[in-house]
Phi, psi and omega in degrees: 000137179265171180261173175216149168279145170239214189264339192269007165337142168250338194081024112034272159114007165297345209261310189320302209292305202275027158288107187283352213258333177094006178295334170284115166195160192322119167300189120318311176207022166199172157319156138211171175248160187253117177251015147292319182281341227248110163230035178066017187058056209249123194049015157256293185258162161263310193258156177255139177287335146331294202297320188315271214297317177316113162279006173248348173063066171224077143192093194258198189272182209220105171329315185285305197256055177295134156213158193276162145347285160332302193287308174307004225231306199264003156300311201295315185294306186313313161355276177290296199316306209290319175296266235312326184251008185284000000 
């Protein structure tokens, strides 16, 4: 499942820095995550670090992008491969 930023966002500016995937950014008018990029820190973390750091707690799963482990497991792999040949 990818996250989502929700409205109650404040701009903070916490959460953007702890992506290791680079999924999180300035928004129109809050964060958002980018959920191609977005694996719940799945081969990075144990827990996503967005979530850690958010001091408002508005970053919940994002309903529309259910996804299993597995499946965040091979976005992290697709990922990394791809930063890897850069």
């Amino acid at each position: 499942m990818a996250l989502m930023i929700t409205d109650a966002c404040i701009n903070c500016d916490v959460c953007e820095p702890e992506c290791p995937n680079g999924a999180i950014s300035q928004g129109a008018e809050i964060y958002v995550i980018d959920p191609e990029k977005c694996t719940e820190c799945v081969g990075h973390f144990d827990a996503p670090q967005c979530v850690e750091v958010c001091p408002v707690d508005c970053i919940p799963v994002n309903p529309e992008r259910v996804e299993s482990r597995e499946a965040l497991q091979a976005k992290y792999e697709r990922l990394t491969k791809t930063v890897s040949r850069s």
